[in-house]
C-alpha positions as CSV (number, residue, x, y, z in Angstrom):
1,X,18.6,6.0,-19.8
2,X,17.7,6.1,-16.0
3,X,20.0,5.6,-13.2
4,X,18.0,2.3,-10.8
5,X,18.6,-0.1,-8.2
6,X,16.7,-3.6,-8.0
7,X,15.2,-3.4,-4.1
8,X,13.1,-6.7,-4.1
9,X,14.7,-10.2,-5.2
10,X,11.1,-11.5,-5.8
11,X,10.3,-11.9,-9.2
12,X,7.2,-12.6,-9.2
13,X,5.9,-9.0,-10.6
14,X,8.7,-9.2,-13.3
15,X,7.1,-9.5,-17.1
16,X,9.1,-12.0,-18.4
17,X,7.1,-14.2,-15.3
18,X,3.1,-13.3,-17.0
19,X,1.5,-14.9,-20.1
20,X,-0.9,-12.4,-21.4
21,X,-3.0,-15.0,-22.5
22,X,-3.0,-17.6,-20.3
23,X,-4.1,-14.3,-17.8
24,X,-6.9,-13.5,-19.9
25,X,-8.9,-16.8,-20.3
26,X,-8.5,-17.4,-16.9
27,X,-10.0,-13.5,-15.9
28,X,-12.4,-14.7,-18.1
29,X,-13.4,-17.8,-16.9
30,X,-13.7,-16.4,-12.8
31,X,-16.0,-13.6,-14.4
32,X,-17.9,-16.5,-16.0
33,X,-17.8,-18.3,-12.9
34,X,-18.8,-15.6,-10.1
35,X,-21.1,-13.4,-12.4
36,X,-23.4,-12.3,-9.8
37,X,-20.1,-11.3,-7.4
38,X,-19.8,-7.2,-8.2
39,X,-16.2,-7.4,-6.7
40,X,-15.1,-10.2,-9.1
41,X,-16.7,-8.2,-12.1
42,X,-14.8,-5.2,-11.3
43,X,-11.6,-7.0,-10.6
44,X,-11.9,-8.3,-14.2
45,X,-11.5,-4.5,-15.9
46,X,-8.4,-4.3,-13.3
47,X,-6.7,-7.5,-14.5
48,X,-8.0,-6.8,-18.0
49,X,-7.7,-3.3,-18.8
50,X,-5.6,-1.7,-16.0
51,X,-2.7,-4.4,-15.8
52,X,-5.0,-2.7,-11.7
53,X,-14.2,7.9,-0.4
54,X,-11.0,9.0,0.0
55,X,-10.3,11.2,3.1
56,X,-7.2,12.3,1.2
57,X,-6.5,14.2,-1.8
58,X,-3.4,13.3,-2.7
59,X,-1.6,15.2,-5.4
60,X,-0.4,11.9,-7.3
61,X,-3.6,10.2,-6.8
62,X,-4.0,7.6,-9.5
63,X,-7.9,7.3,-9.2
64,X,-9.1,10.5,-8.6
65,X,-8.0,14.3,-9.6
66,X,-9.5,17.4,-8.9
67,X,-9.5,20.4,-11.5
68,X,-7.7,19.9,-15.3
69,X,-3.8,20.3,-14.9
70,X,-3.4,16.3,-15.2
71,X,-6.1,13.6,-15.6
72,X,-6.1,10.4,-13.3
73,X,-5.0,6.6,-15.1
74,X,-8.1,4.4,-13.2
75,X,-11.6,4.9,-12.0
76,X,-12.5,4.5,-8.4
77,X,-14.8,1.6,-7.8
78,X,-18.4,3.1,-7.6
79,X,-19.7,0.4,-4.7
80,X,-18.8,-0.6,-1.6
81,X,-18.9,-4.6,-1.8
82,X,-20.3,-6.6,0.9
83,X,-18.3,-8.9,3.1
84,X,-19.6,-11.9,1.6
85,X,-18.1,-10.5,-2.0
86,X,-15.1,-9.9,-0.5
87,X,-15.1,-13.3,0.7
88,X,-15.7,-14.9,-1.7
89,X,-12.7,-14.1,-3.5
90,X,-10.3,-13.7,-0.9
91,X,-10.8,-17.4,0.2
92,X,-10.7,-18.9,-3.1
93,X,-7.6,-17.7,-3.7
94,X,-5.9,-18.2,-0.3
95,X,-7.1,-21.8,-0.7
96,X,-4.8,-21.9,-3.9
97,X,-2.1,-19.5,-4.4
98,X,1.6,-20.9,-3.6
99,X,2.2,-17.8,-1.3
100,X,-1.5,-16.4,-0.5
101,X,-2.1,-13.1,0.0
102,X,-5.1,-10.5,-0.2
103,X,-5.0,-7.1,0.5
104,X,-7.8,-4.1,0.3
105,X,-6.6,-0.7,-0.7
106,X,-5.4,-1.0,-4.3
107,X,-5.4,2.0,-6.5
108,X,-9.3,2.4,-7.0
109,X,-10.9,1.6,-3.1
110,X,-9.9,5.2,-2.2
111,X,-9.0,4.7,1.7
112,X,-10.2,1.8,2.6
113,X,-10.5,2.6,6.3
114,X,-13.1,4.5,5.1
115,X,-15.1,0.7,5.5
116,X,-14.1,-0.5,8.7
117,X,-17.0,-2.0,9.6
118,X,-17.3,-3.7,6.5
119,X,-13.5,-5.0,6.4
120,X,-13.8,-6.2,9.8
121,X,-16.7,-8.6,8.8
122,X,-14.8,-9.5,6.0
123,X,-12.0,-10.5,7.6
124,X,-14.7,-12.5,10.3
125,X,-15.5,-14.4,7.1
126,X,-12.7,-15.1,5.6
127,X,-11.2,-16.2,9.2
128,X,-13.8,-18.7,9.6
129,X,-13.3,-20.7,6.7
130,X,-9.4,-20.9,6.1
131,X,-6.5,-19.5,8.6
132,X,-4.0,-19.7,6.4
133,X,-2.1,-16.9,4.0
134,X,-2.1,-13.2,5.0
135,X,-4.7,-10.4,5.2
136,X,-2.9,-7.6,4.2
137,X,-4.5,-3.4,4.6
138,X,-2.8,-1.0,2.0
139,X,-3.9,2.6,4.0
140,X,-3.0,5.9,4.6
141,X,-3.1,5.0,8.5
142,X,-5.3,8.1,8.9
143,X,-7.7,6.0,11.9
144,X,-5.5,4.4,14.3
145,X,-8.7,3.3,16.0
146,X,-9.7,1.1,13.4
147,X,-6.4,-0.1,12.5
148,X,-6.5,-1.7,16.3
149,X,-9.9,-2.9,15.5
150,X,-9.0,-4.6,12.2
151,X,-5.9,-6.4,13.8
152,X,-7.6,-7.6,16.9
153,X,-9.9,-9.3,14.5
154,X,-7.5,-10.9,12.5
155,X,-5.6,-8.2,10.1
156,X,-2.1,-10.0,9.7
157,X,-0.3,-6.9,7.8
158,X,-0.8,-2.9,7.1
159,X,1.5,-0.9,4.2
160,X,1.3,2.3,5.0
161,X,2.1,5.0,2.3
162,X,4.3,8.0,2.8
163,X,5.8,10.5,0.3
164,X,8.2,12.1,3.1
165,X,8.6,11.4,7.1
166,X,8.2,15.1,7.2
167,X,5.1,16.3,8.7
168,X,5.1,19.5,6.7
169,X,5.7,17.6,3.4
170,X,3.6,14.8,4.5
171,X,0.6,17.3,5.0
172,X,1.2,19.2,1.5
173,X,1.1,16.1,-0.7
174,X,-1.8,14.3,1.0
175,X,-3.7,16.6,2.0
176,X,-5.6,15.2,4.5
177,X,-8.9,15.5,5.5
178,X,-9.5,15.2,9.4
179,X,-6.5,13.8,10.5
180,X,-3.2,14.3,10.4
181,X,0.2,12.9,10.4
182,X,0.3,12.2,14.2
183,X,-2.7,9.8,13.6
184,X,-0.7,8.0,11.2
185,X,2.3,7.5,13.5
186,X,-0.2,6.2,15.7
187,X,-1.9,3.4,13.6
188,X,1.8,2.2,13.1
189,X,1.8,1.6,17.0
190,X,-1.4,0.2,17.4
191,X,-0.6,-2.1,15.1
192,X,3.1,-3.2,16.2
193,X,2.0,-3.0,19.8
194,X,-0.7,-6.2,18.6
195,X,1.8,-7.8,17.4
196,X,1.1,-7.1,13.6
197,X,3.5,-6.8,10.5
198,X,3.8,-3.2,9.4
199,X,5.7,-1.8,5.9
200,X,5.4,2.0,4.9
201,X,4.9,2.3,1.3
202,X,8.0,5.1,0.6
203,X,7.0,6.9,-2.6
204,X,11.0,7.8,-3.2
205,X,12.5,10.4,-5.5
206,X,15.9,10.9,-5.2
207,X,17.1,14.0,-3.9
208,X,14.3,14.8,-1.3
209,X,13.7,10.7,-0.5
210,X,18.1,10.8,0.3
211,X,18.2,13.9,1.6
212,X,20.1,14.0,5.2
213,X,17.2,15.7,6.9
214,X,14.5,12.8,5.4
215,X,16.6,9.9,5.9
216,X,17.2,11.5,9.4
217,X,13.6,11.6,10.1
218,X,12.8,8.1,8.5
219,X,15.5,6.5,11.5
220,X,13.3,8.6,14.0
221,X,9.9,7.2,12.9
222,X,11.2,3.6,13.1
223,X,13.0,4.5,16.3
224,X,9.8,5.7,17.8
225,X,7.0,3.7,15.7
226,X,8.3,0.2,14.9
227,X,8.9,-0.8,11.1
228,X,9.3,-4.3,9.8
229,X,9.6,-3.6,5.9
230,X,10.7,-0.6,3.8
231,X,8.7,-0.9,0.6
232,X,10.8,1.6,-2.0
233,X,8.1,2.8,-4.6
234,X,8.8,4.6,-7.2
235,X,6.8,8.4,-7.5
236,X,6.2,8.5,-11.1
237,X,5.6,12.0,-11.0
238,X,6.9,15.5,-12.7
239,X,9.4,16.1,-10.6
240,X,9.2,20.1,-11.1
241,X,5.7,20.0,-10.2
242,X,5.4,17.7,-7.2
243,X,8.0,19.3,-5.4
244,X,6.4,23.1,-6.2
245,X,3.7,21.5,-5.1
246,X,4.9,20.2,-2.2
247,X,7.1,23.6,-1.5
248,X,9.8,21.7,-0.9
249,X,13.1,23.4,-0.3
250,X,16.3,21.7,0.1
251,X,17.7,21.6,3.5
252,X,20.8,19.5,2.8
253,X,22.7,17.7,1.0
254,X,21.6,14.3,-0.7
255,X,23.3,10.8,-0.2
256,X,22.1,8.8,-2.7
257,X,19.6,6.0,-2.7
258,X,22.2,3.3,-1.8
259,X,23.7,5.7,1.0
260,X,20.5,5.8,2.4
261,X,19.9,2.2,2.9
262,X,23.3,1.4,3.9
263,X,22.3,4.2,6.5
264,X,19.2,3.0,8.0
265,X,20.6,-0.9,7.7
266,X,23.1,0.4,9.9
267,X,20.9,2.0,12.6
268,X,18.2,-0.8,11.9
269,X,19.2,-4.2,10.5
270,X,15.9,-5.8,11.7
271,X,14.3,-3.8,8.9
272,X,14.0,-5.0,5.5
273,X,13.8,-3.6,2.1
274,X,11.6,-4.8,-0.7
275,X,9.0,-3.9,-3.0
276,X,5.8,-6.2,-2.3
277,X,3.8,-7.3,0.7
278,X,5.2,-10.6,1.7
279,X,3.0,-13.7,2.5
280,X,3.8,-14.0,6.9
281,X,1.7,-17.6,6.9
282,X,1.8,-20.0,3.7
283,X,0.3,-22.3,5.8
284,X,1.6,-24.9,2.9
């Protein structure tokens, strides 16, 4: 038994909501469709088999792991797929989703920053045919440069993902690779200071996630930074050996999950909780 807390009312990730079946034949019939599309192709082992350059190297990385203690669940994507690819799909399926969205950065891109240039003719593309739905950028907000770059040209929505609001824990689970967590702050600005939608992507375990220090520093990054959305995500990880990992030593007593949204509610009742990037324009 595990102790949990529903944080999004959507259901549309819920089981009970997919046909297995009814998913597959249509997988099947868009790889049919758009065989010469490499994006599409590799989409299909991620709707089929997972369910699914990095410039981190992050501990719980689900695509990539260094060395033999544990082995990663998915395979990065082996090519970088042109903006007409990404096009291609992303426009089909804003033109007939209920609540369109598309977002780069899943589990296998790595950082998809990484491709500005790329994303930003992407987006070009996709902007020219259909204005509708929401262009969404899951990152690890490491190049606030290009995050300004990407919303002047039409990025709707980042997520940004953060295991603590501590620089020193931030820094020993991502390890980053030429830049740091001051560059991440400052990709949340650039993006709420165009006018952008931004979430942070809070990989929670209770009892560091609560702690009074952490939820402290979470109210001072919003303060400062700007937050629309609180996505809570669960860390599925060994507890024991992230936080050794992580050299993480308690500093305070823990609240509880529920404490700590009633906390930061209370300090910040513009900002949401949830799970999922929302659609900002239907356009139905």
């Amino acid at each position: 038994m595990v102790a949990g807390v529903r944080i999004d009312p959507l259901v549309r990730q819920d089981i009970d909501q997919f046909d297995l079946e009814r998913l597959e034949r249509r997988a099947k019939r868009a790889l049919g469709l758009q065989g010469n599309n490499r994006l599409i192709q590799h989409l299909g082992t991620c709707a089929l088999t997972y369910g699914c350059q990095c410039n981190a190297s992050c501990l719980g990385c689900i695509s990539l792991q260094e060395g033999d203690q544990i082995c990663a669940s998915q395979e990065r994507i082996t090519f970088v797929p042109s903006p007409d690819e990404i096009a291609e799909v992303a426009v089909s399926h804003l033109q007939e989703a209920e609540e369109p969205l598309v977002s780069f950065g899943q589990g296998c891109e790595g950082e998809p920053l990484l491709q500005g240039k790329t994303l930003k003719e992407a987006i070009r593309l996709i902007r020219g045919q259909i204005g509708a739905g929401t262009i969404n950028l899951n990152t690890n907000g490491s190049l606030p440069q290009t995050i300004a770059e990407l919303r002047d040209n039409g990025l709707d929505s980042i997520r940004v993902s953060l295991n603590s609001t501590r620089e020193a824990y931030y820094h020993a689970y991502y390890r980053p690779r030429g830049y740091s967590y001051s560059d991440v702050t400052a990709s949340i600005r650039a993006m709420k200071s165009r006018g952008g939608f931004v979430s942070i992507n809070l990989l929670a375990l209770p009892g560091l996630t609560d702690e009074e220090g952490e939820v402290e520093a979470i109210i001072r990054l919003i303060d400062e930074a700007g937050i629309d959305l609180i996505q809570m995500r669960n860390l599925n990880i060994d507890p024991e050996w992230y936080l050794g990992g992580i050299g993480y030593r308690s500093e305070g007593r823990s609240i509880g999950i529920l404490e700590m949204m009633k906390r930061i509610r209370a300090s910040h009742p513009q900002v949401n909780f949830g799970y999922f990037n929302p659609c900002l324009n239907p356009g139905k």
